[in-house]
TORBA-45550 format. One record per residue: residue number from 1; residue in three letters; x, y, z of N, C-alpha, C, O, CB in turn. Coordinates in nm, 4 decimals, decimal comma. Glycine has a CB too. Layout:
% residues N
+-----+---------+----------+----------+----------+----------+----------+----------+----------+----------+----------+----------+----------+----------+----------+----------+----------+
: num : residuo :     n.c1 :     n.c2 :     n.c3 :    ca.c1 :    ca.c2 :    ca.c3 :     c.c1 :     c.c2 :     c.c3 :     o.c1 :     o.c2 :     o.c3 :    cb.c1 :    cb.c2 :    cb.c3 :
+-----+---------+----------+----------+----------+----------+----------+----------+----------+----------+----------+----------+----------+----------+----------+----------+----------+
: NUM :     ALA :        X :        Y :        Z :        X :        Y :        Z :        X :        Y :        Z :        X :        Y :        Z :        X :        Y :        Z :
...
+-----+---------+----------+----------+----------+----------+----------+----------+----------+----------+----------+----------+----------+----------+----------+----------+----------+
This chain:
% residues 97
+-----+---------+----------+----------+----------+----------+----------+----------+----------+----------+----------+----------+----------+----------+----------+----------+----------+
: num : residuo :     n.c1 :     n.c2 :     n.c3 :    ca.c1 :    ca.c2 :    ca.c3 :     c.c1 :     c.c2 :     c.c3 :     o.c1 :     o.c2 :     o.c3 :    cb.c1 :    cb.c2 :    cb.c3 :
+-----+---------+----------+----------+----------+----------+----------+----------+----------+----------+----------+----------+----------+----------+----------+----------+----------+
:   1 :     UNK :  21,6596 :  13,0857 :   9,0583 :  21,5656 :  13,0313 :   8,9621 :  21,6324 :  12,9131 :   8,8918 :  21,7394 :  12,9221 :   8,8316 :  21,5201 :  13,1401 :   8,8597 :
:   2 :     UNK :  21,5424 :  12,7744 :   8,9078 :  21,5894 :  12,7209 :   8,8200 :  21,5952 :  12,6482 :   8,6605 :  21,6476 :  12,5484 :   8,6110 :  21,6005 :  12,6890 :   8,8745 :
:   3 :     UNK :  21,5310 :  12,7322 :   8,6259 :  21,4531 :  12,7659 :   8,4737 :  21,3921 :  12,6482 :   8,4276 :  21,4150 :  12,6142 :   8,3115 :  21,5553 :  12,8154 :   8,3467 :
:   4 :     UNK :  21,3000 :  12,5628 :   8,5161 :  21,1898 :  12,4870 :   8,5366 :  21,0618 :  12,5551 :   8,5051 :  21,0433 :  12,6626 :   8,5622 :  21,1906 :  12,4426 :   8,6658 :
:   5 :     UNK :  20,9768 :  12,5147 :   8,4299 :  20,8320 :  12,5924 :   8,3994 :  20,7903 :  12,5505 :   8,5418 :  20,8329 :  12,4567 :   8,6091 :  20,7153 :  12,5317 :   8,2509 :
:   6 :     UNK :  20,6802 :  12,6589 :   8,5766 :  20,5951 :  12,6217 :   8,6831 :  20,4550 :  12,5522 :   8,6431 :  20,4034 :  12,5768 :   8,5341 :  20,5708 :  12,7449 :   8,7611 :
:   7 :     UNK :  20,3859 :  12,4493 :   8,7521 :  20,3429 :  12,4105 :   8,7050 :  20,1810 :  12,4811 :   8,7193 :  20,1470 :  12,5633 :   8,8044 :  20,3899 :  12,3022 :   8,7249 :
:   8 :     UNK :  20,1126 :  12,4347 :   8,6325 :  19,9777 :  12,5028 :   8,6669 :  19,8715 :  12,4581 :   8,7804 :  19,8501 :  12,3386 :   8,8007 :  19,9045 :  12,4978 :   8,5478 :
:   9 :     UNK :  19,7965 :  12,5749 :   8,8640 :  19,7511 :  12,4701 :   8,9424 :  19,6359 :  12,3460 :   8,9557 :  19,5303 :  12,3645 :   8,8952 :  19,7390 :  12,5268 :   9,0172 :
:  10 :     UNK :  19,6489 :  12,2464 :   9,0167 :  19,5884 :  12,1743 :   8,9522 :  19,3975 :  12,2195 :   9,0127 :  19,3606 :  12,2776 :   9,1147 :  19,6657 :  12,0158 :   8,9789 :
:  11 :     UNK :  19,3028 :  12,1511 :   8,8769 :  19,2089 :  12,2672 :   8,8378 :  19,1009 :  12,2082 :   8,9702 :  19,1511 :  12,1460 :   9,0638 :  19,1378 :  12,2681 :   8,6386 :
:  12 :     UNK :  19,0059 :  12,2254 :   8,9669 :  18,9091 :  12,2605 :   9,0871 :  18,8007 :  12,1527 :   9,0669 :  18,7228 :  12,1669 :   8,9727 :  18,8413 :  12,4259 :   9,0833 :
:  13 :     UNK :  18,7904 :  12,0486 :   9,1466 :  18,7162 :  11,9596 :   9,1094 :  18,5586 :  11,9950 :   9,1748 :  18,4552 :  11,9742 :   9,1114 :  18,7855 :  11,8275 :   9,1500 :
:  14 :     UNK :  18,5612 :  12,0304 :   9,2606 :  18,3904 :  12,0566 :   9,3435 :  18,4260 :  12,1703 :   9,4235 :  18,5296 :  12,2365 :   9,4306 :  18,3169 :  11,9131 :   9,4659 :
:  15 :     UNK :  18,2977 :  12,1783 :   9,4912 :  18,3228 :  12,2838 :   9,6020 :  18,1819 :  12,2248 :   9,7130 :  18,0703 :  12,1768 :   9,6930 :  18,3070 :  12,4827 :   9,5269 :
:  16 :     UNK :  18,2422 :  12,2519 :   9,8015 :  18,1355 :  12,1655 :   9,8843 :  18,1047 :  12,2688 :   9,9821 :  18,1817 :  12,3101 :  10,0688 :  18,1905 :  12,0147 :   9,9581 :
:  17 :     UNK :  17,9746 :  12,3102 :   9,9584 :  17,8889 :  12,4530 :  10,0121 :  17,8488 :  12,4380 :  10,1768 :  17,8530 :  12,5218 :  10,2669 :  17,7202 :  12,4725 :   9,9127 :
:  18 :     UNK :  17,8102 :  12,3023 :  10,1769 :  17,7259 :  12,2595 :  10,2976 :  17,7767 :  12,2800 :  10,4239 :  17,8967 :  12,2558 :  10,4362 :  17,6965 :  12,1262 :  10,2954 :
:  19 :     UNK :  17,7083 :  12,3238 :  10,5347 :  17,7864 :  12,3114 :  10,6508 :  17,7547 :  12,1959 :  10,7656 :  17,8089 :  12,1775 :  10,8746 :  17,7780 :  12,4407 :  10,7096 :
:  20 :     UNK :  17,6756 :  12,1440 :  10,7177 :  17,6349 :  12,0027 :  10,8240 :  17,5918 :  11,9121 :  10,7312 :  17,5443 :  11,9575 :  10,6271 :  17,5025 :  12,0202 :  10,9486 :
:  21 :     UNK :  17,5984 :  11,7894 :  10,7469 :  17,5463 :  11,6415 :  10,7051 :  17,3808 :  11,6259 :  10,6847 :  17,2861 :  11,6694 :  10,7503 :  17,5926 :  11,5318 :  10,8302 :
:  22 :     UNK :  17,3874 :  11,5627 :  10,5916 :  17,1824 :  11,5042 :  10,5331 :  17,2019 :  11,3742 :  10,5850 :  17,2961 :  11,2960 :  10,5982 :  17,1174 :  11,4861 :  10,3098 :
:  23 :     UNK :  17,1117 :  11,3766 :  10,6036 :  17,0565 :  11,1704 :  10,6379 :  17,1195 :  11,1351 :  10,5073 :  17,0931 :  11,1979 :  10,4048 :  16,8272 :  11,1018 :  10,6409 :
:  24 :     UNK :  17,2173 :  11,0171 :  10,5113 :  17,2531 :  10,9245 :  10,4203 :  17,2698 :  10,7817 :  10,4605 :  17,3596 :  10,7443 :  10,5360 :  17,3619 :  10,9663 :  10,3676 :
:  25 :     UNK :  17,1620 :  10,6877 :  10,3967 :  17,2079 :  10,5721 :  10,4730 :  17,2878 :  10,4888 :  10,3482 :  17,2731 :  10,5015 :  10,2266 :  17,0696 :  10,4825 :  10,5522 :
:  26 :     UNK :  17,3684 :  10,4085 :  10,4164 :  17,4568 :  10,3546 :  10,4145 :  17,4575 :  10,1947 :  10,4202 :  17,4000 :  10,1633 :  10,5245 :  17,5102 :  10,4133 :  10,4926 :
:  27 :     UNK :  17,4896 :  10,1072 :  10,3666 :  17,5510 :   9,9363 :  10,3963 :  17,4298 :   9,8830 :  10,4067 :  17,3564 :   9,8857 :  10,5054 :  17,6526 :   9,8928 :  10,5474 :
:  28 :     UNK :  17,3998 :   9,8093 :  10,2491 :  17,2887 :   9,7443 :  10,2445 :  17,2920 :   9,6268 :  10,3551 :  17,4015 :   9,6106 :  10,4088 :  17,2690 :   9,6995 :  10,1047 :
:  29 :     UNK :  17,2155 :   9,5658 :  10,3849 :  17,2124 :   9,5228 :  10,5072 :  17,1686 :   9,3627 :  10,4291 :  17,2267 :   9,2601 :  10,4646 :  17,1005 :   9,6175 :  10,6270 :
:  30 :     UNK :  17,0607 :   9,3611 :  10,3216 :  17,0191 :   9,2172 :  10,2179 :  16,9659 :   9,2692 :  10,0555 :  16,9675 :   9,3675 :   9,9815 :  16,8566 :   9,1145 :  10,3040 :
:  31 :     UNK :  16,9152 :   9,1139 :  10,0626 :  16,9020 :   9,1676 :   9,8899 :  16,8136 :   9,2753 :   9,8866 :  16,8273 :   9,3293 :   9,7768 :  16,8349 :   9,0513 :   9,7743 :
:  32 :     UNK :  16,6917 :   9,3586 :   9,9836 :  16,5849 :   9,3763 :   9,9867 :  16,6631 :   9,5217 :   9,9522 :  16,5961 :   9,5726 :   9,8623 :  16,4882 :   9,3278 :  10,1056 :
:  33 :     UNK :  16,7745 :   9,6090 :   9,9848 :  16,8172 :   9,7064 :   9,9757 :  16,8074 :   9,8086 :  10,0410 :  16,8222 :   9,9234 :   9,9991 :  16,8043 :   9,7222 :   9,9042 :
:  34 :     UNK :  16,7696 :   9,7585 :  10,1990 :  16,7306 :   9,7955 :  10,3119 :  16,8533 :   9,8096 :  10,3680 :  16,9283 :   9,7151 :  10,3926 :  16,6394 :   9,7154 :  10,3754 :
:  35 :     UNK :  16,8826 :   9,9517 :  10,3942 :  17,0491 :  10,0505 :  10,4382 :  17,0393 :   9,9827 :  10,5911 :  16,9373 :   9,9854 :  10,6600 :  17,0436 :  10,2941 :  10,4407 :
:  36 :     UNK :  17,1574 :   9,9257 :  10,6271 :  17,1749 :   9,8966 :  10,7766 :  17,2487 :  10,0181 :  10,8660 :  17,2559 :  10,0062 :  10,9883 :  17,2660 :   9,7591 :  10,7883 :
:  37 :     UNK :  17,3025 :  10,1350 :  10,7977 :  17,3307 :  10,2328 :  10,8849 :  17,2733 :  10,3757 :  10,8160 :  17,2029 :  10,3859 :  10,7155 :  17,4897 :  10,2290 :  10,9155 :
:  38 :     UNK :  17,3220 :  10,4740 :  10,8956 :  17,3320 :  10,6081 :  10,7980 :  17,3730 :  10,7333 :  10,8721 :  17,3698 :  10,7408 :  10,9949 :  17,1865 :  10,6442 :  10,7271 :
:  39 :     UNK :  17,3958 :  10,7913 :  10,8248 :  17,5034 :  10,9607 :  10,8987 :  17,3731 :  11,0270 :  10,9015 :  17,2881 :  11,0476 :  10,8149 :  17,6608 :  11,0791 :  10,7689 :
:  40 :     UNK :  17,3809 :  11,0518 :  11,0144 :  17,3000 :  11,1439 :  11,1262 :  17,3329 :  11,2558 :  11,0650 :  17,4424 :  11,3057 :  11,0390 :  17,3419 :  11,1430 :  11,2932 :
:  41 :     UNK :  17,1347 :  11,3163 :  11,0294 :  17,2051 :  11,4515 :  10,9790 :  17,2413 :  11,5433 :  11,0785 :  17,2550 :  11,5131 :  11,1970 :  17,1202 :  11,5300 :  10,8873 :
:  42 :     UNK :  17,2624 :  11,6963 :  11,0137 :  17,2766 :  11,7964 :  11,1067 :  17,4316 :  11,8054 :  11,1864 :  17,4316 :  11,8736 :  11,2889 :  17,1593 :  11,7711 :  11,2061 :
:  43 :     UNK :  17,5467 :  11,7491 :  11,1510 :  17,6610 :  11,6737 :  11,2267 :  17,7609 :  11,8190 :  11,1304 :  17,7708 :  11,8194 :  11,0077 :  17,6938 :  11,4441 :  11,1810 :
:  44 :     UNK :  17,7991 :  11,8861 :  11,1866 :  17,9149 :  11,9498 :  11,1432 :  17,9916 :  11,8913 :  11,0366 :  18,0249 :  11,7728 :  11,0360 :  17,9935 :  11,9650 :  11,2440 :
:  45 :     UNK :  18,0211 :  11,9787 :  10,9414 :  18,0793 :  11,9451 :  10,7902 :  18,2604 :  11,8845 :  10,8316 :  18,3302 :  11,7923 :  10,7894 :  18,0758 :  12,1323 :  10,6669 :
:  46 :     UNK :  18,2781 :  11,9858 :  10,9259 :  18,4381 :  11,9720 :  10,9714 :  18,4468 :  11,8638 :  11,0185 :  18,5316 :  11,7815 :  10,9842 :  18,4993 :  12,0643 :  11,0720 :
:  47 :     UNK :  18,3213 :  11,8383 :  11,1443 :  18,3440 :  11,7361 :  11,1828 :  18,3847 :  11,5937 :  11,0925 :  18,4883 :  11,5409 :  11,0522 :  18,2492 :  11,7341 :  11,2480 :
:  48 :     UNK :  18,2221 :  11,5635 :  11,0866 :  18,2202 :  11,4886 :  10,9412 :  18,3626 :  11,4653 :  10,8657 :  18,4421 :  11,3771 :  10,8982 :  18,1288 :  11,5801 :  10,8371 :
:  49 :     UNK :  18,3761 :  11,5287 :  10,7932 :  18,5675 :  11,4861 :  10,7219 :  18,6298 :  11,4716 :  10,8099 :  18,7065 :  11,3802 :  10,7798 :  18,6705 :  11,5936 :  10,6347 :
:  50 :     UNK :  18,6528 :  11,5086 :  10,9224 :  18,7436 :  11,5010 :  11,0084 :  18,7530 :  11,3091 :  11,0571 :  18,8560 :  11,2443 :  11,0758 :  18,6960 :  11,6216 :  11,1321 :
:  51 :     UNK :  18,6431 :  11,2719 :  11,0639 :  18,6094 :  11,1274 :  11,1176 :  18,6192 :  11,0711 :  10,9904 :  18,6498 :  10,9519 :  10,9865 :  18,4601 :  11,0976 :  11,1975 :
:  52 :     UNK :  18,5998 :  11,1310 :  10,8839 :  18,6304 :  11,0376 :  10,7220 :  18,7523 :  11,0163 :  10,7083 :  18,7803 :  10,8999 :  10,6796 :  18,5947 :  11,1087 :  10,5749 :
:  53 :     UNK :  18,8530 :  11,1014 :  10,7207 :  18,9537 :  11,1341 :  10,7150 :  19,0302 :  11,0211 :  10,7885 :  19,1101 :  10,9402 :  10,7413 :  18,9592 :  11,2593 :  10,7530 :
:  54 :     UNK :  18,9832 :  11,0364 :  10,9238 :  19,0591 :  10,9300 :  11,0290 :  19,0349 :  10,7621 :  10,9490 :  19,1156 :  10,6713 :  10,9291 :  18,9629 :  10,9397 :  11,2211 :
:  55 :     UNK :  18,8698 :  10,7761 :  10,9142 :  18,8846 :  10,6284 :  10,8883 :  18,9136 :  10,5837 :  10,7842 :  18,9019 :  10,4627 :  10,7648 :  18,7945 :  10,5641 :  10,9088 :
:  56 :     UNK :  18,9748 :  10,6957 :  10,6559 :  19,0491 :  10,6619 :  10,5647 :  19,2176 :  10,6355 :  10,5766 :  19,2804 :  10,5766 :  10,4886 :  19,0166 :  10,7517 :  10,4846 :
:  57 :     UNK :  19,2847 :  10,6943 :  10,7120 :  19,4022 :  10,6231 :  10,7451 :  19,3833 :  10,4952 :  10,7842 :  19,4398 :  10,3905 :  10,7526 :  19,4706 :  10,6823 :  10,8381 :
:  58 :     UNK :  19,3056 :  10,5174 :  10,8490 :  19,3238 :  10,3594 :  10,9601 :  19,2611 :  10,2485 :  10,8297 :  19,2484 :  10,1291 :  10,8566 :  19,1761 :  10,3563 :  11,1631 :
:  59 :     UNK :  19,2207 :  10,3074 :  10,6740 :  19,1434 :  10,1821 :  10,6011 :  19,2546 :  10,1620 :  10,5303 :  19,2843 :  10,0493 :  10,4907 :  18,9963 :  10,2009 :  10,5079 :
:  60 :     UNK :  19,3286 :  10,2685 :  10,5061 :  19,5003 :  10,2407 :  10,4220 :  19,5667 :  10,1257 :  10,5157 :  19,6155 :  10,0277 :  10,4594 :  19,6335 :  10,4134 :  10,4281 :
:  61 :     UNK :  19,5687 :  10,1325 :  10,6143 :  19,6440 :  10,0795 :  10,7087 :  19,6300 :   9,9134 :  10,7019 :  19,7237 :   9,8367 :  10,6798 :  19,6009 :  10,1439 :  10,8432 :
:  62 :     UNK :  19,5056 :   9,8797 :  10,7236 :  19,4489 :   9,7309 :  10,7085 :  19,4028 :   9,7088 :  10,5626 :  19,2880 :   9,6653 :  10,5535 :  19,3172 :   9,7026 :  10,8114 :
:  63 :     UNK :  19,4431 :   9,7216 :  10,4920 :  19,4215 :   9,7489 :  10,3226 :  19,5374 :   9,6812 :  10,3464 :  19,5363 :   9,5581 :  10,3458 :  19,4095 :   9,9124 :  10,2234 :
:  64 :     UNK :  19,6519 :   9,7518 :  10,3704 :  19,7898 :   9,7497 :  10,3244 :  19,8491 :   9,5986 :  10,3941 :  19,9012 :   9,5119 :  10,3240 :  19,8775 :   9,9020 :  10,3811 :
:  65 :     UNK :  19,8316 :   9,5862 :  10,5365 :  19,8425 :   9,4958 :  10,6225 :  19,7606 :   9,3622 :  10,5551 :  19,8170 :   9,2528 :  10,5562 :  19,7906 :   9,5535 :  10,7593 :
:  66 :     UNK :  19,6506 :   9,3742 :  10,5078 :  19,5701 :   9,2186 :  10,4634 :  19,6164 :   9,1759 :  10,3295 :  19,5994 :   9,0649 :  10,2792 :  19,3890 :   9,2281 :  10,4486 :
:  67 :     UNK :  19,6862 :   9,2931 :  10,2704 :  19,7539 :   9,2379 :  10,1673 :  19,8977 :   9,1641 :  10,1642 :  19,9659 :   9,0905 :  10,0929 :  19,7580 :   9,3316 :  10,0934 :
:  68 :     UNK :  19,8991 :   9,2329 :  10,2897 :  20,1173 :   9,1485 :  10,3100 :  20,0821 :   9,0262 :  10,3944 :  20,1754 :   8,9598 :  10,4397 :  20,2874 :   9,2782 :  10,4487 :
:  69 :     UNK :  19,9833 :   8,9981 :  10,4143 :  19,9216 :   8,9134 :  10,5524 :  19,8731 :   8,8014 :  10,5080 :  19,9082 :   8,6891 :  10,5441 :  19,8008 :   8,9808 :  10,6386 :
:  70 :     UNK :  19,7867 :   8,8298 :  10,4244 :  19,6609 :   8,7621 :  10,3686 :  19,5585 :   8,7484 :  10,4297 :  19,4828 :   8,6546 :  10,4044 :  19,6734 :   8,6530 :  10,3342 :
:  71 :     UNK :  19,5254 :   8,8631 :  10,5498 :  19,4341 :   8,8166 :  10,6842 :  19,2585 :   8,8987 :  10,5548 :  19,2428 :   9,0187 :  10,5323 :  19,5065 :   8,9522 :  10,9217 :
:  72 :     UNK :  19,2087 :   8,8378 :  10,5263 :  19,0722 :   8,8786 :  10,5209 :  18,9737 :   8,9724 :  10,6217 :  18,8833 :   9,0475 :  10,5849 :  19,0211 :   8,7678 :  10,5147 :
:  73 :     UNK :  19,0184 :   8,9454 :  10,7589 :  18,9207 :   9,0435 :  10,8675 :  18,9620 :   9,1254 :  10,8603 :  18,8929 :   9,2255 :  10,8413 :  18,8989 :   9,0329 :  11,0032 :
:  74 :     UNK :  19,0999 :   9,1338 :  10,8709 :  19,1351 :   9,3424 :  10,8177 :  19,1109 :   9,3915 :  10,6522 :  19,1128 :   9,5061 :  10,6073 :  19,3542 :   9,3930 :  10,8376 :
:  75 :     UNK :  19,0894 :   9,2709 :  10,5851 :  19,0899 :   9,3518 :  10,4635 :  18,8791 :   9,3737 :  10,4807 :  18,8291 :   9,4621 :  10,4112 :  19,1804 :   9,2366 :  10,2855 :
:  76 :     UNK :  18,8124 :   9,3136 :  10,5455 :  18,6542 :   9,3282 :  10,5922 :  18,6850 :   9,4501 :  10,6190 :  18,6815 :   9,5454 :  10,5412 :  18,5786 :   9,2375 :  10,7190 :
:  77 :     UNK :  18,7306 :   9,4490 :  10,7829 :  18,7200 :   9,5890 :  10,8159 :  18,7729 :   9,6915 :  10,7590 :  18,7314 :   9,7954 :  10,8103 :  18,7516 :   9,6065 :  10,9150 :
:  78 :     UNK :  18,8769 :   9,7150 :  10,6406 :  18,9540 :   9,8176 :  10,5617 :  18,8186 :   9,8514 :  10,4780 :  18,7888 :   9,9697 :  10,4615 :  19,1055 :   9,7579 :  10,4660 :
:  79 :     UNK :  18,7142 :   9,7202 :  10,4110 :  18,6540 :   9,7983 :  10,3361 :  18,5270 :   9,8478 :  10,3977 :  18,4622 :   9,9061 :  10,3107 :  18,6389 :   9,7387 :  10,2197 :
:  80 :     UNK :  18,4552 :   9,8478 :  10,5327 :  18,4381 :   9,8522 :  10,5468 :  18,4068 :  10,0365 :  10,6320 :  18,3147 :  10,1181 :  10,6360 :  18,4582 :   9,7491 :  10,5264 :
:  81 :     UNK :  18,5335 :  10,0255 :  10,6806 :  18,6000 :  10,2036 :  10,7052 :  18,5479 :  10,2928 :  10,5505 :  18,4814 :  10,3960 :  10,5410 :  18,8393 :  10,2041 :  10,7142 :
:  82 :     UNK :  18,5932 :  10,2275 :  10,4692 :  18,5920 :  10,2988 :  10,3642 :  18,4804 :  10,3572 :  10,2648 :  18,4809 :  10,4537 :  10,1883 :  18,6572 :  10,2402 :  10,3124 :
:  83 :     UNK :  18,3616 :  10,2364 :  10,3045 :  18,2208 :  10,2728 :  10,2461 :  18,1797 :  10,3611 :  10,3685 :  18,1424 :  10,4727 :  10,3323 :  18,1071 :  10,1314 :  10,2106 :
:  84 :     UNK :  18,1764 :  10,3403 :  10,5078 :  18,1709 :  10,4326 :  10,5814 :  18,2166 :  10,5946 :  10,5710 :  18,1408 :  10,6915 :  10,5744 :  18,2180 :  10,3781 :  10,6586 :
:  85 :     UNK :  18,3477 :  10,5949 :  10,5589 :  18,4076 :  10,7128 :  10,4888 :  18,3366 :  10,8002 :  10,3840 :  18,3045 :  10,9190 :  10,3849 :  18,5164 :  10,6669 :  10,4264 :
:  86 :     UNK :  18,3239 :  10,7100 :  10,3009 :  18,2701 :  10,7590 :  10,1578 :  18,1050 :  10,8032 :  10,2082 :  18,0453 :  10,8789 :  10,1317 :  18,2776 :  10,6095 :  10,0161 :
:  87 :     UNK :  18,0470 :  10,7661 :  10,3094 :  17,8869 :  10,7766 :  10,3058 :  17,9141 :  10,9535 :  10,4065 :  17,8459 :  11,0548 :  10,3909 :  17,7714 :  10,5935 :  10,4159 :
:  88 :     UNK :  18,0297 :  10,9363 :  10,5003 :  18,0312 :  11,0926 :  10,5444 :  18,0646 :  11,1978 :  10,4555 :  18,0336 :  11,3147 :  10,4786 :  18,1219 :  11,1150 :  10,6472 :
:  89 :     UNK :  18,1294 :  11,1594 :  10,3505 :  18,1708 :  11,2496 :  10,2560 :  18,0535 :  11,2639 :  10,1653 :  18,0327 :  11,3799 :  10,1297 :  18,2975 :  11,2068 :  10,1864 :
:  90 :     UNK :  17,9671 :  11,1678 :  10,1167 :  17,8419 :  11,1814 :  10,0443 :  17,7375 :  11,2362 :  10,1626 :  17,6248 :  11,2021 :  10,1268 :  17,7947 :  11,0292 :   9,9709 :
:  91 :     UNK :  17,7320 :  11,2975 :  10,2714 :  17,6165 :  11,3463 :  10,3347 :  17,6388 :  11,5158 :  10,3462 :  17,5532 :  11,6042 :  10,3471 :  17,5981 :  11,2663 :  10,4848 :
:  92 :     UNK :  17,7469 :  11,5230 :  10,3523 :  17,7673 :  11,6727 :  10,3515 :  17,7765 :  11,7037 :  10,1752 :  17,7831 :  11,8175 :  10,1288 :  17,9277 :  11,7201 :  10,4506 :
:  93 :     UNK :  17,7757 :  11,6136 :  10,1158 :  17,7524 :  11,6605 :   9,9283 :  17,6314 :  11,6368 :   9,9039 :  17,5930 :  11,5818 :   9,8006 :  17,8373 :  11,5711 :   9,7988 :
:  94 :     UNK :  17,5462 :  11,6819 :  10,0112 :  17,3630 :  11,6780 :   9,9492 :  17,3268 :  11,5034 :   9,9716 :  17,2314 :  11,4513 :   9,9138 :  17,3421 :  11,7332 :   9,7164 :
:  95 :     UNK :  17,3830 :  11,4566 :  10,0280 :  17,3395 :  11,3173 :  10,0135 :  17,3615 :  11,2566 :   9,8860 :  17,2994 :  11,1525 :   9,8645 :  17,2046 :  11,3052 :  10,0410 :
:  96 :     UNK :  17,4500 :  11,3079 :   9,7824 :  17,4719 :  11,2104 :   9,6673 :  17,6427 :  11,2140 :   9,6408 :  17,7217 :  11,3054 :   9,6643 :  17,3746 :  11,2641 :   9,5188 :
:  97 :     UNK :  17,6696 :  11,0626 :   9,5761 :  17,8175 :  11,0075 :   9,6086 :  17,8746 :  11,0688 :   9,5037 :  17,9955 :  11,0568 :   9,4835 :  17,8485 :  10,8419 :   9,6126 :
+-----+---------+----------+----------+----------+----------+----------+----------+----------+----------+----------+----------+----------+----------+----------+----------+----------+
């Protein structure tokens, strides 16, 4: 023991009930506010994060790269992964972000 307090755990932000994806569309497309994509409902919850997940490495990745770079098309496509990301994670939460 090394007479360090332990720490508490940290507390419980959501709980996400759902087991498959709602229609969520996604990436306004113009001013009109007409969604140019959206997550197919009915898509496995696991799945779903599982592909958020991926395209939140690969958005760290060209995030990180367009900043040491200065390349703009990876920092497009970084944010781009990432509203994507965020719209699979908002379809299995009832469709809201």
């Amino acid at each position: 023991m090394t007479g360090k307090p332990m720490s508490a755990p940290a507390p419980a932000i959501g709980h996400i009930s759902a087991t498959t994806t709602q229609d969520t569309p996604f990436c306004l497309a113009d001013a009109s506010g007409q969604p140019l994509f959206a997550v197919r409902p009915g898509v496995r919850a696991d799945t779903a994060l599982s592909q958020a997940a991926s395209m939140l490495h690969t958005a760290h990745g060209l995030l990180v790269n367009s900043s040491e770079l200065g390349d703009d098309d990876q920092y497009a496509a970084g944010l781009f992964l990432l509203e994507t990301a965020a719209a699979l994670v908002d379809a299995i939460n009832g469709g809201q972000p």
